[in-house]
PAFISE-18690 format. One line per 10 residues: number of its first residue (from 1); their letters; for each residue x, y, z of N, C-alpha, C, O. Coordinates in Angstrom, 2 decimals. Last residue first. Layout:
REM PAFISE-18690
NUM) A) X,Y,Z,X,Y,Z,X,Y,Z,X,Y,Z  ...
REM end
This chain:
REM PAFISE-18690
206) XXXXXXXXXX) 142.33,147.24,81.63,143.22,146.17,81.36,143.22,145.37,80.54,144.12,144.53,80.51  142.71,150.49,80.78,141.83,149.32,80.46,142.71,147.94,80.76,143.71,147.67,80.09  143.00,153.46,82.61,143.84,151.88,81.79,143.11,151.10,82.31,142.79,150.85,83.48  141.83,156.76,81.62,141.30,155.24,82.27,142.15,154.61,81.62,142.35,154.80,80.42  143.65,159.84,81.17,143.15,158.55,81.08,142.97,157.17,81.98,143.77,156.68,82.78  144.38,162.62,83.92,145.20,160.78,83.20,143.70,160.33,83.06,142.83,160.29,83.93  143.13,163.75,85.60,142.88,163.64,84.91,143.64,163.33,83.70,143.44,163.84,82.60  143.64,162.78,88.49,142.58,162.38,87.87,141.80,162.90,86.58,140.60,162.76,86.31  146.16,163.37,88.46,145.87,162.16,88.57,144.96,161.66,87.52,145.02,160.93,86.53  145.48,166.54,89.01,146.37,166.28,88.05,146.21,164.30,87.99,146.12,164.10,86.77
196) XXXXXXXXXX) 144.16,166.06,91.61,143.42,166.36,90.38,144.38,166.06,89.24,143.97,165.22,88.45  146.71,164.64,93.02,145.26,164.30,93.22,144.04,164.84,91.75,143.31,164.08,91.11  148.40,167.22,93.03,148.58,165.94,91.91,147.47,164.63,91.94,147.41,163.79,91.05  146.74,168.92,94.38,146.91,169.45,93.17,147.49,168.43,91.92,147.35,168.49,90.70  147.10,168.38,97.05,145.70,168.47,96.12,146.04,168.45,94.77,145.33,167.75,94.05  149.46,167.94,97.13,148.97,167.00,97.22,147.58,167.17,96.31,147.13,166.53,95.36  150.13,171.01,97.33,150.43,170.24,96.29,150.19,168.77,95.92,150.52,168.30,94.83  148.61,171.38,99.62,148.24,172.30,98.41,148.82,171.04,97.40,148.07,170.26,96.81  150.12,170.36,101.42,149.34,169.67,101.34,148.60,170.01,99.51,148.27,169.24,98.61  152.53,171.73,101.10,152.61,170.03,101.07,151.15,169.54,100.53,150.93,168.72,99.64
186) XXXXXXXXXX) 152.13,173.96,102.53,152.15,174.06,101.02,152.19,172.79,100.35,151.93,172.70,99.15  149.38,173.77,105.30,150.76,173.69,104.12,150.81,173.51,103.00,149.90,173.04,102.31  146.56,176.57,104.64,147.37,174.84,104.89,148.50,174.82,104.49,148.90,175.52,103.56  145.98,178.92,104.61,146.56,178.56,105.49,146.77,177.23,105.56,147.19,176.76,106.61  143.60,179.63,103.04,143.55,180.43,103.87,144.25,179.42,105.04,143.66,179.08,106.06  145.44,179.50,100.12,145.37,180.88,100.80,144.58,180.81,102.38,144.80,181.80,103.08  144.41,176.76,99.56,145.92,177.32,99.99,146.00,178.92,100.72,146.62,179.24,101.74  141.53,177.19,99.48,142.34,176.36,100.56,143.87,176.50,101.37,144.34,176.45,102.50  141.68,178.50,97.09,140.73,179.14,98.17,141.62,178.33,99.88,142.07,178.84,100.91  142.73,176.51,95.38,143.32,177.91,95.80,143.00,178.76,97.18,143.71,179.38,97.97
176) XXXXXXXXXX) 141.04,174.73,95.66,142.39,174.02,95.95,142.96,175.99,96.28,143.46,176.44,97.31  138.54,176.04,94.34,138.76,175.14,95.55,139.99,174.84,96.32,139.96,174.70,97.54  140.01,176.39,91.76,139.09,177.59,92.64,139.48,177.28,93.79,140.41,177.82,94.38  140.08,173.60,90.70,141.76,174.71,91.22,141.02,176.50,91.99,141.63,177.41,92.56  137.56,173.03,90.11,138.44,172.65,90.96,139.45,173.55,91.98,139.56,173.93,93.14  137.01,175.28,88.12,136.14,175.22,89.43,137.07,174.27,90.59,137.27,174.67,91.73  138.78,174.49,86.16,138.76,176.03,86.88,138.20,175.72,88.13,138.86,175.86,89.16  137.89,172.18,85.43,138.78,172.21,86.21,139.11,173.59,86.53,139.94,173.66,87.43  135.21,172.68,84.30,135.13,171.37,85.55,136.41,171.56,85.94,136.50,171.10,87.08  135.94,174.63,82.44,135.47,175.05,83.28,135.05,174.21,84.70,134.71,174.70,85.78
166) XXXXXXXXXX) 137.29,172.84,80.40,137.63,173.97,81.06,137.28,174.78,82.44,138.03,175.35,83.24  136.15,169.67,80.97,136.05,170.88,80.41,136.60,171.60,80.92,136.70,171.38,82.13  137.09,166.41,80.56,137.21,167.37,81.36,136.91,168.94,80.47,137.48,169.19,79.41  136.89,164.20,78.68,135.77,164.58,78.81,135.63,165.66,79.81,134.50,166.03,80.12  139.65,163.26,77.28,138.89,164.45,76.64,137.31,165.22,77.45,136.75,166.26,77.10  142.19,163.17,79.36,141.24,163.21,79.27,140.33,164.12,78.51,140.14,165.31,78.77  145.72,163.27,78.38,144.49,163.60,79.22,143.28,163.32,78.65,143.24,163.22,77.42  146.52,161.93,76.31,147.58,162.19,77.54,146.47,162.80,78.70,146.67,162.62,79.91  146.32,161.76,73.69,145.58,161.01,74.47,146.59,161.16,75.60,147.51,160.33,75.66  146.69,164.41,71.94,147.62,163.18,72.31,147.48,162.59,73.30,148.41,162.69,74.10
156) XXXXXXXXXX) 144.31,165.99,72.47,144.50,165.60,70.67,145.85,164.46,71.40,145.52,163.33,71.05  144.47,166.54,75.18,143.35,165.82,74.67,143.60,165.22,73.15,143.14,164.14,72.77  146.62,168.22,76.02,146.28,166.75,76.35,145.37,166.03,75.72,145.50,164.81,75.72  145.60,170.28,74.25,146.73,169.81,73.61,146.65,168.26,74.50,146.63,167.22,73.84  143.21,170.75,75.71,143.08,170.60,74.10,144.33,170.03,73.97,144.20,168.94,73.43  144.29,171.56,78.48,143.54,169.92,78.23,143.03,169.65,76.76,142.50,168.57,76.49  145.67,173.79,77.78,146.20,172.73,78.18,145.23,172.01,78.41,145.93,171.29,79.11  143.26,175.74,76.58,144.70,175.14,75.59,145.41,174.26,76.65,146.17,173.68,75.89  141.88,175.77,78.63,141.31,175.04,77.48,142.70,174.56,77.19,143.19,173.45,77.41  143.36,177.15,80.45,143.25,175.85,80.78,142.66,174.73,79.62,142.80,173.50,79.57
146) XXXXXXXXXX) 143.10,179.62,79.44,144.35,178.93,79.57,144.51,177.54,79.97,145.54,176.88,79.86  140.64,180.26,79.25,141.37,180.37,78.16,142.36,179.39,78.28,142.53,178.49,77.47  140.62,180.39,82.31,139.40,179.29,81.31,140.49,179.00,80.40,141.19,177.99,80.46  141.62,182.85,82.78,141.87,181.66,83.26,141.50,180.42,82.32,142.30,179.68,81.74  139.91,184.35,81.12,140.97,184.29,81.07,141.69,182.86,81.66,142.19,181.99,80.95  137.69,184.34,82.54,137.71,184.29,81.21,138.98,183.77,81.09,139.05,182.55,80.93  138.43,185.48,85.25,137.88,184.05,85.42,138.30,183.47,83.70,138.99,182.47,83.51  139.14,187.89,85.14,140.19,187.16,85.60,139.44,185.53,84.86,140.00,184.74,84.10  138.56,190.72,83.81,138.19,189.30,83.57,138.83,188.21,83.86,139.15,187.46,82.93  138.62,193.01,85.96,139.33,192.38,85.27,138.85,191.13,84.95,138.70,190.35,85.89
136) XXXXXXXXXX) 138.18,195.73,87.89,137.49,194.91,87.55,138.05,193.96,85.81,137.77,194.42,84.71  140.48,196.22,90.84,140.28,196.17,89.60,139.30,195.16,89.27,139.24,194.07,89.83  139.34,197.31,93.72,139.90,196.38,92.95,139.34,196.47,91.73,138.17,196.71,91.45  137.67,198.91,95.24,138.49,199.54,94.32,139.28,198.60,93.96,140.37,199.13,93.76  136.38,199.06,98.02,135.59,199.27,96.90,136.19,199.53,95.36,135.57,200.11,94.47  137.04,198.74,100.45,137.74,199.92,99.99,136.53,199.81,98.27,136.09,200.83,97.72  136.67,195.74,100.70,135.83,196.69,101.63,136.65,197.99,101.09,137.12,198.27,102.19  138.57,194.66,98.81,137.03,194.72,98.36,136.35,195.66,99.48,135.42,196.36,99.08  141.68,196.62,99.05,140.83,195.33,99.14,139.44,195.50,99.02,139.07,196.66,99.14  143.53,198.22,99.70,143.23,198.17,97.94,142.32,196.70,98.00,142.32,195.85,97.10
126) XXXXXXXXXX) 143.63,198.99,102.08,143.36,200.28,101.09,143.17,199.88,99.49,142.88,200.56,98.50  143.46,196.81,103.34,142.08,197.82,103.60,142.23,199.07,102.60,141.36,199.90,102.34  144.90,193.87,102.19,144.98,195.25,102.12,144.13,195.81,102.28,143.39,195.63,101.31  144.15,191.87,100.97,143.73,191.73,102.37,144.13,192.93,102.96,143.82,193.16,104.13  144.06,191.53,98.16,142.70,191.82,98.91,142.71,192.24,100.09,141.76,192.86,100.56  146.69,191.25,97.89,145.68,192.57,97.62,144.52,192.76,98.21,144.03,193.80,98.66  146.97,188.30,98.67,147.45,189.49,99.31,146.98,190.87,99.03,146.90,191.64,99.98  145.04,186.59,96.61,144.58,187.03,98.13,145.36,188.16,99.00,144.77,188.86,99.83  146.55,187.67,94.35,145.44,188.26,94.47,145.02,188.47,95.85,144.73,189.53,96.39  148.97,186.08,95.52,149.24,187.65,95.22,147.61,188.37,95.59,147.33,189.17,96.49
116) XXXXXXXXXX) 147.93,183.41,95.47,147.91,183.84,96.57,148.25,185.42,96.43,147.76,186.10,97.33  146.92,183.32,92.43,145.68,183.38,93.75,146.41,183.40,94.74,145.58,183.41,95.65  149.14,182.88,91.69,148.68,183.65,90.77,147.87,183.69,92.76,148.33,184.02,93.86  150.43,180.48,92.87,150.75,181.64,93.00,149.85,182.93,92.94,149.78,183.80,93.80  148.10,178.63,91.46,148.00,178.85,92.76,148.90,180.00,93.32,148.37,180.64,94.23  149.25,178.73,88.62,147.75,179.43,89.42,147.68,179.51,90.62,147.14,180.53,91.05  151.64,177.55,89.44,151.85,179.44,88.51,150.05,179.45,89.00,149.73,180.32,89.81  150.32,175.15,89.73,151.18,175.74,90.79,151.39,177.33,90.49,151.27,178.18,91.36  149.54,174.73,86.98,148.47,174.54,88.46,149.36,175.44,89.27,148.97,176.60,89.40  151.64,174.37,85.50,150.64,175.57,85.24,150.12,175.60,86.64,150.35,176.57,87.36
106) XXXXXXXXXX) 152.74,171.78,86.22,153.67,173.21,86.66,152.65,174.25,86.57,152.66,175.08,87.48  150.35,170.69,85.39,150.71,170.45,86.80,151.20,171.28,86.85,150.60,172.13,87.50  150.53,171.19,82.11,149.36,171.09,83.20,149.28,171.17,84.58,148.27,171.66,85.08  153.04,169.99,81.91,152.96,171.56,81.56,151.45,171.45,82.57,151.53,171.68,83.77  152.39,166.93,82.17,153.35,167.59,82.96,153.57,169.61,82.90,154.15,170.29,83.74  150.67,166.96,80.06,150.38,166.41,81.64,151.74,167.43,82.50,151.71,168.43,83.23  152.06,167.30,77.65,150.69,168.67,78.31,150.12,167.48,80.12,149.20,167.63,80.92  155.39,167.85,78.25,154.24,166.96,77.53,153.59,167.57,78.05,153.97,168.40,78.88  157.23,171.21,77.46,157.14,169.82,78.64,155.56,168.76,77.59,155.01,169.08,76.53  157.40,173.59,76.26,158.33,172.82,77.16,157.84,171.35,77.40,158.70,170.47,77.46
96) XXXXXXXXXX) 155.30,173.96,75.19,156.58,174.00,74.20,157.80,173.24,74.91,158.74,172.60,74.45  154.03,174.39,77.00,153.55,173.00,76.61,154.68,173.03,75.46,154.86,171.98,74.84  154.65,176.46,78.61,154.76,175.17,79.08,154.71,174.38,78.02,155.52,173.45,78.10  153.93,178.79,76.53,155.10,178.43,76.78,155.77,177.03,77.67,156.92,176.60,77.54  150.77,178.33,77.31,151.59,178.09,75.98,152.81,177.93,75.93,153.16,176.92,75.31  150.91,179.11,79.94,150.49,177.95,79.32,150.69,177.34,78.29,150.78,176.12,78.16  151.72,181.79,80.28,152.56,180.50,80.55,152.20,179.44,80.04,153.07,178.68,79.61  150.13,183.82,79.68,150.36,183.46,78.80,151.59,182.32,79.03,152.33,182.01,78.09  148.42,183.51,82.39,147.54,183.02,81.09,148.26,182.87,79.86,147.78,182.20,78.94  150.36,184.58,83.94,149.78,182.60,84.45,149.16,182.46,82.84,149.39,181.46,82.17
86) XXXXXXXXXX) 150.44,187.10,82.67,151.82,185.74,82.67,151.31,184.59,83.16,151.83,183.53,82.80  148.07,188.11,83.24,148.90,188.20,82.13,149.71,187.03,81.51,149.68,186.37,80.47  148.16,188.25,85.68,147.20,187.62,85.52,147.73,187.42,83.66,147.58,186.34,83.10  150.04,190.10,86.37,150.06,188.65,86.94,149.15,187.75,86.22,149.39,186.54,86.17  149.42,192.41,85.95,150.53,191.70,85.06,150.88,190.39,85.55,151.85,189.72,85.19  146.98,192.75,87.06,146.96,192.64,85.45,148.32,191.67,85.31,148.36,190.56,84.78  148.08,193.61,88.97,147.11,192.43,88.92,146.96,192.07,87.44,146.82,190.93,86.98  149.58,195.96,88.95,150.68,193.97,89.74,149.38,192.84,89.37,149.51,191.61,89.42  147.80,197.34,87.92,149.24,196.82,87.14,149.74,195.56,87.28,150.11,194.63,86.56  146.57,197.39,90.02,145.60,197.29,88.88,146.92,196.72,88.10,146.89,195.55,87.70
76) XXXXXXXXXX) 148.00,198.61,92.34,147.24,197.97,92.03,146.59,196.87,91.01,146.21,195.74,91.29  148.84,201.07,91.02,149.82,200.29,90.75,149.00,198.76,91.33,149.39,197.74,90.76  146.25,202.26,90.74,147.28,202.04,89.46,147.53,201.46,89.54,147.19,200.57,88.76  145.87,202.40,93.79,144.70,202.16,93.17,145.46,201.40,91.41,145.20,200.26,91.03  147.52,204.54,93.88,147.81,203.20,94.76,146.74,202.02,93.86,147.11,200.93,93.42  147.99,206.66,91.36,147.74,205.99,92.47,147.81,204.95,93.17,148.61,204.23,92.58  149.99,206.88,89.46,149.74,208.30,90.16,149.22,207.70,91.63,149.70,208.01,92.72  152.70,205.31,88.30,151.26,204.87,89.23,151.21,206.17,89.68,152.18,206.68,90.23  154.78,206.67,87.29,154.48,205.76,86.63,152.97,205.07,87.04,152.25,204.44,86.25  155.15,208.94,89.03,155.19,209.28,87.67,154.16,208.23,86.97,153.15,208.52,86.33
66) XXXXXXXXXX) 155.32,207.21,91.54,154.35,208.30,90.82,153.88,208.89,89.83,152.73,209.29,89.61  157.87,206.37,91.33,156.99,205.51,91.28,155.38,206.27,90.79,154.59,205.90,89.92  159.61,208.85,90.92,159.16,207.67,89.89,158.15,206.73,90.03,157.57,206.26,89.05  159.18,209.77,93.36,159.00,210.67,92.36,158.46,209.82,90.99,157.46,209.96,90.29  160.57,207.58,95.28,159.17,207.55,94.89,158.67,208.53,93.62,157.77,208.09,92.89  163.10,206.12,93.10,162.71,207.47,93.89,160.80,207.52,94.12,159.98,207.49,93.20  164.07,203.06,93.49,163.34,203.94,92.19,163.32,204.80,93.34,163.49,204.34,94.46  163.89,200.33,93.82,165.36,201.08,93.16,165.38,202.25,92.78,166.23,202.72,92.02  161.97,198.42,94.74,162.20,198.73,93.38,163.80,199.34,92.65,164.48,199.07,91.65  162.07,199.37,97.57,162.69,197.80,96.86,163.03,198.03,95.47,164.16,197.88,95.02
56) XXXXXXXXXX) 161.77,202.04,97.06,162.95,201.40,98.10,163.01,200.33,97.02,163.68,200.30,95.99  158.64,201.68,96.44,159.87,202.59,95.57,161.39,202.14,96.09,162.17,201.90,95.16  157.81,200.05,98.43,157.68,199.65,97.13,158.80,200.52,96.29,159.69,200.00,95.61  158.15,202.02,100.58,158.59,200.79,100.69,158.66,199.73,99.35,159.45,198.78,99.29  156.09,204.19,99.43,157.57,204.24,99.92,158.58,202.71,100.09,159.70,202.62,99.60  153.96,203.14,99.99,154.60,202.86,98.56,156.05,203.17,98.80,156.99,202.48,98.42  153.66,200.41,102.57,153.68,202.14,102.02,154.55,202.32,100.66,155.60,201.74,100.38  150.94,198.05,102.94,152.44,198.25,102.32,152.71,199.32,101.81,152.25,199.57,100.69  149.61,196.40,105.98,149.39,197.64,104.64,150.67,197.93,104.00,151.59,198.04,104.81  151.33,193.18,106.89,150.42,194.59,107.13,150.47,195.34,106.02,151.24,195.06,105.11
46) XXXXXXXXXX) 152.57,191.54,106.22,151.06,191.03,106.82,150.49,192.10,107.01,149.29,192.17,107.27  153.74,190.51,102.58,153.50,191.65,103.55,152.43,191.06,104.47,151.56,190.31,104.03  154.14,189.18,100.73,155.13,188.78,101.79,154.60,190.02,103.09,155.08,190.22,104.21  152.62,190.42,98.43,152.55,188.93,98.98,153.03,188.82,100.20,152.24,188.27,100.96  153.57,192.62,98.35,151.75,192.81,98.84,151.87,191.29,99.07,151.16,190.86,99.98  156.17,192.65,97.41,155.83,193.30,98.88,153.82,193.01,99.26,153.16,193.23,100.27  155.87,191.60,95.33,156.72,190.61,96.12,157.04,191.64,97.73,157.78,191.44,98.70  154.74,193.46,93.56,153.82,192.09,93.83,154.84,191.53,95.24,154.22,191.02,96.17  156.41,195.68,94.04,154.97,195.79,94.54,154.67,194.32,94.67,154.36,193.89,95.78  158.43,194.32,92.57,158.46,195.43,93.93,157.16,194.80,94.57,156.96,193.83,95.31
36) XXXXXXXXXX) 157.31,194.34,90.33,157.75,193.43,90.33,157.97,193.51,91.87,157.55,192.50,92.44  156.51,196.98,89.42,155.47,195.79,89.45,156.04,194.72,90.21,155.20,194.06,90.83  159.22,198.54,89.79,158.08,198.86,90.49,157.09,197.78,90.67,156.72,197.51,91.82  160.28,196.75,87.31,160.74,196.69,88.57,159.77,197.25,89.75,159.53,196.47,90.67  158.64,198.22,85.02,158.26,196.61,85.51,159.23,196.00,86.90,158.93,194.94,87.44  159.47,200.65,85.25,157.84,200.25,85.63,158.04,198.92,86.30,157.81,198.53,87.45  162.37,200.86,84.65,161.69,201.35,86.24,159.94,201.28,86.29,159.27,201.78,87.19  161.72,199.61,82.37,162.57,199.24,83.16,162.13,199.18,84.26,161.67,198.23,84.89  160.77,202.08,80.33,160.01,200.68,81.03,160.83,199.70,81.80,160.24,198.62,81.74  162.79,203.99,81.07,161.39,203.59,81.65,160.27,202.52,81.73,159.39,202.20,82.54
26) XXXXXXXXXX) 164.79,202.63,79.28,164.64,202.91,81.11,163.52,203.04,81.78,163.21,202.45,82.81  163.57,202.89,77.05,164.03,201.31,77.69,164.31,201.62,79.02,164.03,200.79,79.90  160.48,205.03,76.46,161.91,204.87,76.79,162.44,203.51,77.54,161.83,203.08,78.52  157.76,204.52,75.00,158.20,204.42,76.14,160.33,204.36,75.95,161.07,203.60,75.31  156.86,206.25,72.06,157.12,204.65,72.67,157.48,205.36,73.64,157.61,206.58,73.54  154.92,209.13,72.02,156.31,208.65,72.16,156.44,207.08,72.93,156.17,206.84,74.10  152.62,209.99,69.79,152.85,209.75,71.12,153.89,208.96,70.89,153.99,208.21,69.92  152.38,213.59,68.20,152.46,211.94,68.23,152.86,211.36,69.45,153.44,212.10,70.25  152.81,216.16,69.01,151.39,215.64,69.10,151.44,214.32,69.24,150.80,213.74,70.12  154.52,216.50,65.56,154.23,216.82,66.89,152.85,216.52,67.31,151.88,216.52,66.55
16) XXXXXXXXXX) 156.22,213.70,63.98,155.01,214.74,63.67,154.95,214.94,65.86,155.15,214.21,66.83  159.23,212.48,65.09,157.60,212.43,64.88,157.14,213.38,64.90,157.47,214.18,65.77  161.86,213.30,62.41,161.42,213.55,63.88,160.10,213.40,63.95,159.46,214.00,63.08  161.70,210.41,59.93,162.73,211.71,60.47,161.96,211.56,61.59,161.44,210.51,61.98  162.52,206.55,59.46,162.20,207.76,59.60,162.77,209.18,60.27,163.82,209.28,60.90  164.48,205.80,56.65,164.64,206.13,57.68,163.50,207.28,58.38,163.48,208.47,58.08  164.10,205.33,54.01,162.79,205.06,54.42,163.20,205.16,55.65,162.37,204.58,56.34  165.59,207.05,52.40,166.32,205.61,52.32,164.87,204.69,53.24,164.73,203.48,53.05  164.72,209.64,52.43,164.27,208.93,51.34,164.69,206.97,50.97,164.41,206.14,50.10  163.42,210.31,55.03,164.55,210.57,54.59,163.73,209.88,53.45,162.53,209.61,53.45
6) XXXXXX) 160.80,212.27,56.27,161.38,211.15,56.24,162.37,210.85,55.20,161.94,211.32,54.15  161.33,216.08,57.77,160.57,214.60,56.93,161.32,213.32,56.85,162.44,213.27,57.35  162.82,217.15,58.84,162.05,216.93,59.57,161.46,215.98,59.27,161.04,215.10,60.02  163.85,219.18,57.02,164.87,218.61,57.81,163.73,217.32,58.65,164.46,216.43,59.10  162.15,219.15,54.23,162.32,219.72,55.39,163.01,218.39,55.89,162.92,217.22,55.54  163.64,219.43,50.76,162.91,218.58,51.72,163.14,219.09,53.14,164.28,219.50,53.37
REM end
């Protein structure tokens, strides 16, 4: 048997050449620190953010950050994805946590994060809509997704309202986001936000 094949205990041997290699635990390490870099420099930033300054925070040599984002445009596309990722797959993990009123509200707030990162990309001239190069990502779909499964699980244990659709409260939290980003307190944001959360508690009949 060549040294090379798969043992017979079902250990495998060395991958066929050509095959593509999982990612190394360091390297995905030094990605998701880069992402993690990047989002918490394009939020907190008022001016353009040099990757150099992203590789710094990160921990990383720019050499690495390059490796891993050739372009600005990449790493871009990464901090947006992987944001958009985690608000959509929190929802499920809330409601393991908490009753679906109360997972519903913490979600709102992970969206309103979610939309202030996005508004910080945008406002970037090198990775914002006048540059012509934001990722095209099904943000909205997605969103939806996540809001179904929290007013479906409110809805089967009369804890919310069955007659709210997915899409009557996307359009809301649009509104409430659009608001927070362009500068009210965060007081108020969250006022809005238990104002809709309110109103969508069941009617008590007296």
């Amino acid at each position: 048997m060549s040294a090379h094949a798969s043992s017979a205990d079902g250990n495998p041997g060395t991958p066929e050449p050509g095959a593509p290699r999982a990612p190394r635990a360091d390297a995905r390490r030094n990605r998701d620190k880069i992402i993690e870099a990047a989002r918490a420099a394009f939020t907190s930033a008022t001016e353009p953010v040099a990757l150099e300054t992203v590789a710094k925070q990160a921990g990383v040599g720019i050499a690495t950050l390059y490796r891993n984002f050739p372009t600005r445009d990449a790493l871009v596309e990464a901090v947006f994805a992987n944001e958009l990722d985690q608000v959509a797959a929190c929802a499920t993990r809330l409601l393991e946590e908490l009753p679906p009123p109360a997972a519903l509200r913490a979600w709102m707030d992970r969206y309103i994060a979610f939309a202030a990162t996005k508004h910080a990309m945008y406002r970037d001239p090198r990775t914002g809509p006048t540059a012509g190069r934001m990722p095209v990502i099904p943000t909205r779909e997605r969103i939806v997704e996540a809001v179904e499964t929290l007013l479906l699980a409110g809805a089967r244990d009369g804890s919310l309202r069955a007659d709210v659709t997915p899409d009557d409260l996307t359009t809301l939290l649009l509104g409430v986001s659009l608001a927070a980003v362009s500068g009210i307190r965060p007081e108020q944001t969250a006022r809005h936000l238990d104002l809709i959360a309110d109103g969508l508690r069941p009617a008590r009949h007296a």
